[in-house]
Structure formats: structure tokens, C-alpha cells
C-alpha positions in Angstrom: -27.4 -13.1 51.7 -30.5 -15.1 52.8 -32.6 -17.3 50.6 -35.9 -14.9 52.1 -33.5 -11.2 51.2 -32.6 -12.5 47.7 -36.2 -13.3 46.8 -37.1 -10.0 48.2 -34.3 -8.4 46.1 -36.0 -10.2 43.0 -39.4 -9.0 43.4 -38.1 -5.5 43.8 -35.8 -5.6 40.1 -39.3 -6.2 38.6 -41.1 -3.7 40.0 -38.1 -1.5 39.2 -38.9 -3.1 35.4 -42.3 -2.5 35.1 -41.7 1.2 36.2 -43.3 0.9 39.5 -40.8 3.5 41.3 -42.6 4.3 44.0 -43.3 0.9 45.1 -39.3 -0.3 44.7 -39.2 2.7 47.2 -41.4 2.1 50.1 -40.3 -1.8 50.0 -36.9 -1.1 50.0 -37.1 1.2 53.2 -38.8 -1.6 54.8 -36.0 -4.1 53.8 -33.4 -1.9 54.7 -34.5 -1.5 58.7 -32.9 -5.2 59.0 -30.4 -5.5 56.2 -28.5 -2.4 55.3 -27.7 -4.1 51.6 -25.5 -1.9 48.6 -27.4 -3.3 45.7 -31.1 -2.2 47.5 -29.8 1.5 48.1 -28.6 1.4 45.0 -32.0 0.3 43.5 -33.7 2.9 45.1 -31.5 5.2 44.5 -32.3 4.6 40.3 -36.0 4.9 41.8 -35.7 8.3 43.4 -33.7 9.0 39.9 -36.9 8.1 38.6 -39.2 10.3 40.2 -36.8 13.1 39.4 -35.9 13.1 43.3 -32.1 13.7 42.1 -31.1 14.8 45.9 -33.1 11.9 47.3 -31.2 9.2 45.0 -27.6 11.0 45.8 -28.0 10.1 49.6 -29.0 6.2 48.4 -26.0 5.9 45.9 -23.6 7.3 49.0 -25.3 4.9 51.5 -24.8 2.0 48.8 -21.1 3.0 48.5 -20.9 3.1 52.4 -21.7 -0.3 52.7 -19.6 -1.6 50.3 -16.9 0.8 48.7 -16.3 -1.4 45.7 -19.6 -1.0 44.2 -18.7 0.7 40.5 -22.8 0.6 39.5 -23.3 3.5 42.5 -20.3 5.0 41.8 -21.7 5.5 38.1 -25.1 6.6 39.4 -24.0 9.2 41.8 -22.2 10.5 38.9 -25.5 10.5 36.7 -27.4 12.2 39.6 -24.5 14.6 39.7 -24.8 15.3 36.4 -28.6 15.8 36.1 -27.7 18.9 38.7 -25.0 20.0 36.3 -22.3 19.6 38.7 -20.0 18.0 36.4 -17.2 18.3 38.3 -18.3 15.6 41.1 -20.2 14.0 37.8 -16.5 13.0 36.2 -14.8 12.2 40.2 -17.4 9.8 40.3 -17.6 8.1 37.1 -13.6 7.6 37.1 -14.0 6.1 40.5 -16.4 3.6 38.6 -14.1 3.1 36.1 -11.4 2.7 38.4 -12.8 0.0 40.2 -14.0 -2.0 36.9 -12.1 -0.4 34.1 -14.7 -2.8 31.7 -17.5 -1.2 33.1 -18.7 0.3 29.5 -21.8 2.2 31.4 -19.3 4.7 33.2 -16.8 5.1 30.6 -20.1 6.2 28.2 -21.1 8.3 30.7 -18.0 9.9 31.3 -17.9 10.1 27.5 -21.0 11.9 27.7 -19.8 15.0 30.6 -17.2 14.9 28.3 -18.5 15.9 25.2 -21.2 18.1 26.7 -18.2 20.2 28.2 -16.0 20.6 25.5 -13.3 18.5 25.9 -14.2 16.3 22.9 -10.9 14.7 21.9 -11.3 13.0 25.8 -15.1 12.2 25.0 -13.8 10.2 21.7 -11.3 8.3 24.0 -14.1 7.3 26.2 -16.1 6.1 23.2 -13.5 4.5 21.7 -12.7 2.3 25.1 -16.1 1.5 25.4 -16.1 0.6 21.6 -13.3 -1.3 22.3 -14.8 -3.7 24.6 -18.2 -4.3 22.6 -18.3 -3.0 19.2 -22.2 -4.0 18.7 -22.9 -0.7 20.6 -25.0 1.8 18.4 -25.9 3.8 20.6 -22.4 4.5 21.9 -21.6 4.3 17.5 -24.2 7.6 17.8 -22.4 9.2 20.3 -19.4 9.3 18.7 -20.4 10.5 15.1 -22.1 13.4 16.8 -18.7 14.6 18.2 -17.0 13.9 15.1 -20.0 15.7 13.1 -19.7 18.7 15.4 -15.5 19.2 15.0 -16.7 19.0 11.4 -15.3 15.6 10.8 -18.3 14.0 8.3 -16.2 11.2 6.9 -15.8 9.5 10.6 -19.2 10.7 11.6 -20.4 9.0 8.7 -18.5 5.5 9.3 -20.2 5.4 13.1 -23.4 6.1 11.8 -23.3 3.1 9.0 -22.1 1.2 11.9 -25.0 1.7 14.0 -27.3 1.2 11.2 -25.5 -2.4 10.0 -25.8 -3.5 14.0 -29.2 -2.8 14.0 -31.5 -2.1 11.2 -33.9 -0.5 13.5 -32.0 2.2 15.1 -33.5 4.5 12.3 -32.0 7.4 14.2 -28.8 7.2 12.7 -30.3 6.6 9.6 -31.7 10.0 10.1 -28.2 11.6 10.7 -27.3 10.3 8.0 -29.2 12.4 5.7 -27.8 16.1 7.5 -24.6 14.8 6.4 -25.3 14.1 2.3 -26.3 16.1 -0.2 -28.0 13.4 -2.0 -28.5 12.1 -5.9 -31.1 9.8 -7.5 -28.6 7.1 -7.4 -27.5 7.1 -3.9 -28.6 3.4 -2.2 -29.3 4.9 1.0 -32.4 5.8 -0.3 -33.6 2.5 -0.9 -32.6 1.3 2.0 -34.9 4.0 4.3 -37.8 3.3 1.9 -37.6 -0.9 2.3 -37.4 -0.3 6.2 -40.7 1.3 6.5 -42.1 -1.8 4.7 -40.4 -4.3 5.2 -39.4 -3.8 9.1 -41.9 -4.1 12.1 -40.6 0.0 13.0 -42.5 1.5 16.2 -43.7 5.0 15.8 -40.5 6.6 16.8 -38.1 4.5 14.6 -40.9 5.6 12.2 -40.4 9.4 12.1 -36.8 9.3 12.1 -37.1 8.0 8.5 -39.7 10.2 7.3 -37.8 13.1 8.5 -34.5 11.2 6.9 -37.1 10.9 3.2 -37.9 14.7 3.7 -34.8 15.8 4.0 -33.6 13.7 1.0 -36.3 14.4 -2.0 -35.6 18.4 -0.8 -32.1 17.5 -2.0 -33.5 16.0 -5.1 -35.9 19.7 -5.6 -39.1 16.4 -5.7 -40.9 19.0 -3.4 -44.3 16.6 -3.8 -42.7 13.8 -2.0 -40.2 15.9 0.2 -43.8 17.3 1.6 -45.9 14.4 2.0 -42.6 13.5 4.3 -42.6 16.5 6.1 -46.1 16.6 7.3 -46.7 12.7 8.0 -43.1 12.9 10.3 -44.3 15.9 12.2 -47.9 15.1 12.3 -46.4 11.7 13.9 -43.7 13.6 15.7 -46.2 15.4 17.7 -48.2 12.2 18.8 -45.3 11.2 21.0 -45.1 14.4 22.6 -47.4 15.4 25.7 -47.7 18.6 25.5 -50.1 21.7 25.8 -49.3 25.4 24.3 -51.2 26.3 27.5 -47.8 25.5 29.2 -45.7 28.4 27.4 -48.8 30.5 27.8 -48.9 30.4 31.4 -45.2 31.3 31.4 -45.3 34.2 29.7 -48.2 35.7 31.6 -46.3 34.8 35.2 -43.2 36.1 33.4 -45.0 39.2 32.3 -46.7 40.0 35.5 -43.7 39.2 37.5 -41.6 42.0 36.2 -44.7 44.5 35.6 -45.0 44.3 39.7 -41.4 44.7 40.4 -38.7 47.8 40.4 -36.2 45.5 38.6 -33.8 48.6 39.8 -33.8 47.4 43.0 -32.5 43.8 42.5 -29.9 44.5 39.9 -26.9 43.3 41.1 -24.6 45.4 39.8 -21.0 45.0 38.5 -21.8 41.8 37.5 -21.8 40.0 34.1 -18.8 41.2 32.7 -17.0 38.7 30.4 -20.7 37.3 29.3 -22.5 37.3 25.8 -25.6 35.8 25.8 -27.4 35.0 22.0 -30.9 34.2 22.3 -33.7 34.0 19.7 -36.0 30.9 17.9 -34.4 27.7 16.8 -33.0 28.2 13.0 -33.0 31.7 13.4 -29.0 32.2 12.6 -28.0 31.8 16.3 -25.7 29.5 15.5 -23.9 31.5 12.8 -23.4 34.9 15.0 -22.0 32.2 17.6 -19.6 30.9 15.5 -18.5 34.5 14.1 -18.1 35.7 18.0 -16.6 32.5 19.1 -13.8 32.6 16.0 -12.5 35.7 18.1 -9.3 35.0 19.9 -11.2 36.3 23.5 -13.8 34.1 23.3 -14.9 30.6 23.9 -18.4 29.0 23.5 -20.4 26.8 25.7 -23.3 26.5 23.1 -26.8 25.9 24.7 -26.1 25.4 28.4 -29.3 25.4 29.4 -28.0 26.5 32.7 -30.2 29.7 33.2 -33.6 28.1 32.4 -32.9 25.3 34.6 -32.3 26.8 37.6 -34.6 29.5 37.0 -38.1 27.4 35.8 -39.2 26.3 38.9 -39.1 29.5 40.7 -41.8 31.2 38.2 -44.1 28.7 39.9 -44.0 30.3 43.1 -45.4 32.9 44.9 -44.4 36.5 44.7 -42.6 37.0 48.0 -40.2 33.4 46.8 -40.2 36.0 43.7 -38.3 38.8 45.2 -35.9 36.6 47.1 -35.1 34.3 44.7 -34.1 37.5 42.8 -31.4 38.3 45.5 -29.6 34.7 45.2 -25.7 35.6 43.4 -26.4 34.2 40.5 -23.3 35.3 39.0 -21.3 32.7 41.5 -23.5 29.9 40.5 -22.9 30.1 37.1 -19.6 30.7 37.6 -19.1 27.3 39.7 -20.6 26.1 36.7 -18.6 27.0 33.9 -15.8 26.0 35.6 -15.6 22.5 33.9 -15.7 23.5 30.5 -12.5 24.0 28.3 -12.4 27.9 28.2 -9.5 28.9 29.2 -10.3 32.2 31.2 -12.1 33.7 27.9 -15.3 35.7 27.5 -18.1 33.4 27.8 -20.5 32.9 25.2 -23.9 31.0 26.2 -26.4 30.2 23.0 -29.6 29.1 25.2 -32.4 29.7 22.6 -34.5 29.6 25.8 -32.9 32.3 27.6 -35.4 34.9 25.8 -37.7 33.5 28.3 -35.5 34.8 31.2 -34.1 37.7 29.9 -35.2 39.8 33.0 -33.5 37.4 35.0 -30.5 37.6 33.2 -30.2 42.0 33.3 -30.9 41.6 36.6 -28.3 38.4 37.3 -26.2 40.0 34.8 -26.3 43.6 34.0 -23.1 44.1 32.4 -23.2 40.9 30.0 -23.9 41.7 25.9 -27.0 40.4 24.9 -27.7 39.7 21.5 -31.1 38.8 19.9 -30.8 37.2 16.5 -34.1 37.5 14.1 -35.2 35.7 10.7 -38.0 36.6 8.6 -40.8 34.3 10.9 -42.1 32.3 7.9 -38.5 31.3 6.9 -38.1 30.7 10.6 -40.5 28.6 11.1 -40.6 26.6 8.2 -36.7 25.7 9.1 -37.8 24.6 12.5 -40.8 22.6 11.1 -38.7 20.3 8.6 -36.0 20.1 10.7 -35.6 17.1 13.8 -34.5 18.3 16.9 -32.7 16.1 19.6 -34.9 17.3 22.2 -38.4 17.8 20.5 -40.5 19.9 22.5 -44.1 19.2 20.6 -44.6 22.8 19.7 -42.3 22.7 16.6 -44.0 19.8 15.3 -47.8 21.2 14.4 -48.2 24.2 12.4 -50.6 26.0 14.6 -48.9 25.5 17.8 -45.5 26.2 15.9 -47.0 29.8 14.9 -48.6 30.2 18.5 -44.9 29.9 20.3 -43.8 31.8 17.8 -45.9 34.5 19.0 -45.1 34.0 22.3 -41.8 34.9 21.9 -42.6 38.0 19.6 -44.5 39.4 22.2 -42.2 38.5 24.8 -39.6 40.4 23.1 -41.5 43.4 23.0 -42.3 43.5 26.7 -38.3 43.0 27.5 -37.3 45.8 24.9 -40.3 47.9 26.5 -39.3 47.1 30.2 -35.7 47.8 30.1 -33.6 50.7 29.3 -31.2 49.3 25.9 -31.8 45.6 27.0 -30.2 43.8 23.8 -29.0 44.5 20.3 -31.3 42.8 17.4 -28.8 41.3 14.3 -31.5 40.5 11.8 -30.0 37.6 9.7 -31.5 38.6 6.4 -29.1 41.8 7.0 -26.0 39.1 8.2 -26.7 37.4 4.8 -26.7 40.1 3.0 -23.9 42.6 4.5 -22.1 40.3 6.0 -18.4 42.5 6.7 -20.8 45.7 8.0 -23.2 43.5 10.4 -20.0 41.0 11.7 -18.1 44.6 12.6 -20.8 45.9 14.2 -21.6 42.2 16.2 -17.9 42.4 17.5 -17.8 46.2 18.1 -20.8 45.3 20.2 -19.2 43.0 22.1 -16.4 45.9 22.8 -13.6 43.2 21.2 -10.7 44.3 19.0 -11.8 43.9 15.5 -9.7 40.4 14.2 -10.0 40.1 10.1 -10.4 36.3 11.1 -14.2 36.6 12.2 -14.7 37.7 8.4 -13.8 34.1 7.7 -14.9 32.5 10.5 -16.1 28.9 8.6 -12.1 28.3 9.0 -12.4 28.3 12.7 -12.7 24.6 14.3 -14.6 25.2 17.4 -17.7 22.5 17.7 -20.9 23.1 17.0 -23.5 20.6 18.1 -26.7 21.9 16.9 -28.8 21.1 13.4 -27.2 23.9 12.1 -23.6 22.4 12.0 -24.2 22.5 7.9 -24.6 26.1 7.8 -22.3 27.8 9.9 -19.1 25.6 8.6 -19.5 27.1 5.2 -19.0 30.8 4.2 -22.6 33.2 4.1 -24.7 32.3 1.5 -28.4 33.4 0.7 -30.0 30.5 -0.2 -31.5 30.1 2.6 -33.8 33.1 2.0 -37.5 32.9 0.9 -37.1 29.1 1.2 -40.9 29.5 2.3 -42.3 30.3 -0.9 -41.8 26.7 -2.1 -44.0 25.5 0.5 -46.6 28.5 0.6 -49.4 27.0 -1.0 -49.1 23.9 1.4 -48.8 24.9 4.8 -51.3 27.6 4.7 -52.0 26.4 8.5 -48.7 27.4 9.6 -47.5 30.9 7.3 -51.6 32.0 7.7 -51.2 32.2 10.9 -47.7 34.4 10.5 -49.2 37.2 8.7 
């Protein structure tokens, strides 16, 4: 390498620093007419990553590697790019090729960790953790990783020991001192507390290591019934929340119209592809709205496995709203069915009935009658100021701004009402509603009729179905690994007199 390229190649990893994508790009096609160099492509290949060019940056990680077949950092980015289009199959080939090459490369084998746990084979993910671990312990983030597998198999006492490792590594990384708190029930006494409260004074904390503690203090003085305090925590770490977030209501808004006029011009008739969807449940409703719970009744039957929130659907599906109407109609023709199938082919389900939890699917429920007519559908609803209050104290691993103001919160909230109402008017017997107040409350009658829905053979074991092991990987982890109780119900009325701006606006 010339004195001139490597100066070049310097200039380029600090643009690449100060987040100047674009520019890395256009350089870096000018450097590469004369010298066809693996660590440039791979460089712009993070760039095109960047700019969310995921196809762009797959052909720069496969040039990279074509130059020089020993580079393990492109092998591990073509597996990230792979991943980000939810083809973990070439995702994993990828990142063991990385791995291969340098078996110390911690990047890949966190990554591959990562495809791991998000496809349910959880006991491998741990592995990959632990190898990682094993090489540098000071990792917190990788400390994180691994308490959230060992939290979701219902493991609390590991979860727990990863999480107070992260936290003695680095004081600041307030996010696990957040997790921390889902997994106690807390007493006056316990130290922890302390130790939240003296790093919001004593610690130079940016906004986001911030709310992570207030949301850690709010769910610890609800423990401790000091409603005062657990409220002036739960409205500073969502009014603070929300700052981070750019986002506009107007987004949703605009959805639901194009949704809405969408399938109010077509003959959904027409496009249903039919004899499809069979061996498919889908449960869809709001956040905290006992999703989680009917998954994990269905899922303890014998003929079923759960891939939790996928995603899958509103992924592929998002970006075709935004087109015009004659993209509409074709898009609607595309076989769905063999997508998704090439999909779920990497998770751990052993040829069963697929359950997919995607909250977000209620957007897309047109899509999926039409994609899948013959899957079961099941629409899971909470009384709305219970609901919403749930989602509002709670911290979600992919805030989305809406949940985090009280107005906005009871806006979506509509949205989805009245999104409801237009599927259940549009099509003929489009889902079955399970209210959860009615779960809670008659649980044998409402679990029957869930699985008679489903057309399984009853199995007395989805009566106890807090004794089945399957992961769960959402805030509701708590919930759903202990038998039906009705605590949770009217939980609002502690809180009625103070967020008048959010249950006001549900009446």
C-alpha cells in the first residue's frame, strides 16, 4: 500500500466517524478506479449500511471478500446486511465464515449470538455469548445480551448476575440498571435503590442513561405502593423518553387513511390467494394488552411453536403503502405465503403450527386475509385506560415516541380502534376478539374456546401453561410465567387523578 492510498484510507475512516456516509461513498468510488483495495469496499459497504442501502453495501462486502478472501470484518458485515433483510440463513453462513477465519473475532461471534437468539435457538446464542465473554469479560453490552436470554427461558438468578456485571463494568450503562428492576420485587431496604438514586447525582449521565433510571425509580416506588414518587418518575422518564424520539402522530395517521382507502377501492375477493395460510395463528392487538399471555397458552400446545414478534409482515409490507395504486394491486399478487415461509425456515420449530405475535400486524390485517386466508387470527383487547396506562410506565426496547406522551399515546390508541372496526366491517368473520378482562376472569372457559379456535385437540396442559418453558422476550416475561391473576385490573384508578391528559382523552 502507497504512502498517498494509506493517507487517502485515513481521511476516509474520519469521514466514516463523523457520519459523513455519503462522502466515504463518492471518494471511495473514485479510489477504487485505480486501487481495487478490501478494507475501502468494505468501508463503503458500512456506508451504504448507513444510508440504509442494505443491497448496495452487500455487493461492497462481496467485492471486499473478492479481493482478499481472508477478510473476517466483511465476512461479518455481509452477514449484518443479511440480517437487516431477515435472511438469516446466509446471515449465520456468513458470520461463521468470520469466525472461522479469526475464531477471536468477538464482533461475529456476538452477532451470530444475536441471529441466534432472535431465532430461537437460545442455548447456541448463550454459547456465542459466553465465547465472546470468554475473550473479554469487560463487555456489558454483550453482559446485556445474555441476561435477556436467560430472562426470557425464565432464568432470573443468571439474568440477574450479567446484569450486575454490566453495571460494575460501567456505572453508566444505566440500561441494565433498568432491567434490573423488571426482575425484583423490591423492599425499603434493598441497596439497589441507592445506588440508581446517587447516579443521577453524582454521575455526568446523558439524557438516555438518564431515563433508563427514572423508569428503573418508577418501577421501584410502584413496588413500594409510594405512588407520589413512583409518579413524578413516571412522567419525567416519559416526558424525557419522548425528547429523543423524532416522531410525528401525523405518520400513523397517514397510514391508516392510505390503509383505509386502499382496501375501500379494492375487491379484496379477487386477490385472495386461496388455500393458503394453513398451519398460521396470528395474535395482534396494543402493547400490554395480554398478547403475550394468549401466546404462551397457544404455544404450551404440543402443535405449536412461537416465533414471537417477527416483524416479518410489516417489514415487507410498509413500503408498498407508499406507492401508487396500480404498485397496489400487484404487489397484492406477490406469494406471500412462500416468502414467509423461506423465512421461518431458520427458526427452531420443528414442522409445527406457527404462531406470529407482531403487535403491528393489526396494521396489515388485509394484507394478511388476503396473503393468508386460512390462518386463525386472534385480536386480544384490555380495558383501553388499563392498556394504556401499562404501556405508558412500561420501557420498551424499541420505543416508538407515541407511547411516551399521553396525548399521542391516546391518539394511536384510537388509531387502532378505528382500524379495527374498518377490518371487522370489511371482511366477512376476519378474527376472533379474546378480551383479557374475560381471560382473567374465566380463565378454563376463554383458554378452551382460544384452542377450540385454533381447531387443536384440547391438552389439559394449556390450563397450566406458566409450567411450559418456551421464551418469552417481551416486558411481559413477569406476567405470563406465573398462573392468571387479577391484579392487574383497574390498575388505572391509582393514577386517575394524575394523568387526566391521557384517560380524558379515552373516554
Amino acid at each position: 500500500m502507497t504512502k498517498n492510498l494509506k493517507e487517502k484510507i485515513q481521511i476516509l475512516i474520519r469521514k466514516y466517524e463523523y457520519k459523513k456516509f455519503q462522502e466515504v461513498v463518492n471518494d471511495s468510488m473514485v479510489i477504487l478506479k485505480k486501487n481495487d483495495n478490501d478494507f475501502v469496499w468494505n468501508l463503503v459497504g458500512l456506508s451504504f449500511q448507513k444510508l440504509f442501502n442494505v443491497e448496495r453495501s452487500i455487493d461492497c462486502f462481496e467485492n471486499a471478500i473478492n479481493v482478499n478472501s481472508k477478510n473476517f470484518s466483511a465476512f461479518n458485515n455481509l452477514g449484518l446486511s443479511y440480517k437487516y433483510l431477515k435472511d438469516y440463513n446466509k446471515a449465520e453462513e456468513y458470520l461463521i465464515k468470520s469466525i472461522e477465519i479469526n475464531p477471536k473475532y468477538i464482533n461475529a461471534l456476538v452477532n451470530l449470538g444475536n441471529i441466534k437468539n432472535d431465532t430461537y435457538f437460545l442455548q447456541e446464542a448463550i454459547d456465542c455469548y459466553n465465547r465472546a465473554l470468554k475473550l473479554d469479560r469487560n463487555l456489558p453490552l454483550v453482559h446485556l445480551n445474555i441476561s435477556n436470554v436467560y430472562r426470557s427461558i425464565n432464568k432470573i438468578d443468571l439474568a440477574k448476575k450479567h446484569l450486575n456485571e454490566a453495571t460494575t463494568i460501567d456505572h453508566k450503562f444505566t440500561i441494565a440498571d433498568q432491567k434490573l428492576t423488571s426482575l425484583e420485587k423490591y423492599q425499603e431496604n434493598n441497596p439497589h435503590i441507592m445506588k440508581m438514586i446517587d447516579k443521577l447525582e453524582k454521575l455526568d449521565l446523558d439524557n438516555n442513561q438518564k431515563v433508563h433510571l427514572y423508569f428503573g425509580l418508577n418501577k421501584v416506588y410502584r413496588d413500594l405502593k409510594n405512588y407520589e414518587k413512583s409518579l413524578f418518575y413516571l412522567k419525567i422518564s416519559n416526558q424525557e423518553q419522548r425528547k429523543l424520539i423524532n416522531y410525528n402522530i401525523q405518520t400513523h395517521k397517514f397510514l391508516s387513511e392510505k390503509i383505509k382507502s386502499y382496501f375501500s377501492k379494492i375487491k379484496y375477493e379477487k386477490f385472495v390467494q386461496k388455500g393458503k395460510g394453513k398451519g398460521y395463528i396470528f395474535v395482534l392487538g396494543m402493547p400490554r394488552s395480554g398478547t403475550t399471555l394468549v401466546e404462551k397458552i397457544i404455544s404450551t400446545h404440543s402443535k405449536v411453536s412461537s416465533i414471537s414478534e417477527s416483524n416479518f409482515i410489516p417489514e415487507k409490507i410498509y413500503n408498498e403503502i407508499k406507492k401508487n395504486y396500480e404498485e397496489f394491486e400487484k404487489f397484492l399478487k406477490l406469494d406471500f405465503d412462500f416468502l414467509y415461509k423461506n423465512f421461518i425456515k431458520c427458526f427452531n420449530t420443528h414442522n409445527k403450527i406457527i404462531l406470529d405475535k407482531t403487535l403491528t400486524n393489526f396494521w396489515y390485517l388485509g394484507f394478511i386475509k388476503i396473503f393468508f386466508p386460512e390462518a386463525k387470527i386472534i385480536h386480544v383487547l384490555r380495558n383501553p385506560k388499563d392498556n394504556c396506562l401499562s404501556i405508558y410506565e412500561n420501557l420498551f426496547d424499541a420505543p416508538e415516541g407515541w407511547n411516551s406522551d399521553q396525548n399521542e399515546l391516546a391518539e394511536y390508541y384510537f388509531l387502532y380502534k378505528d382500524l379495527m372496526k374498518f377490518w371487522s366491517q370489511n371482511f366477512k368473520n376476519p378474527f376472533i376478539n379474546i378480551k383479557y378482562e374475560d381471560l382473567i376472569s374465566s380463565p378454563e372457559i376463554k383458554i378452551k374456546e382460544l384452542i377450540n379456535f385454533c381447531d387443536l385437540d384440547w391438552e389439559e396442559d394449556c390450563l397450566e401453561y406458566y409450567k411450559n418453558d418456551s421464551p418469552i422476550k417481551t416486558v411481559s416475561f413477569n406476567q405470563a410465567n406465573k398462573p392468571i391473576y387479577k391484579t392487574s385490573l383497574n390498575k388505572y384508578e391509582v393514577f386517575k387523578n394524575d394523568l387526566k391528559d391521557l384517560f380524558s382523552n379515552l373516554d
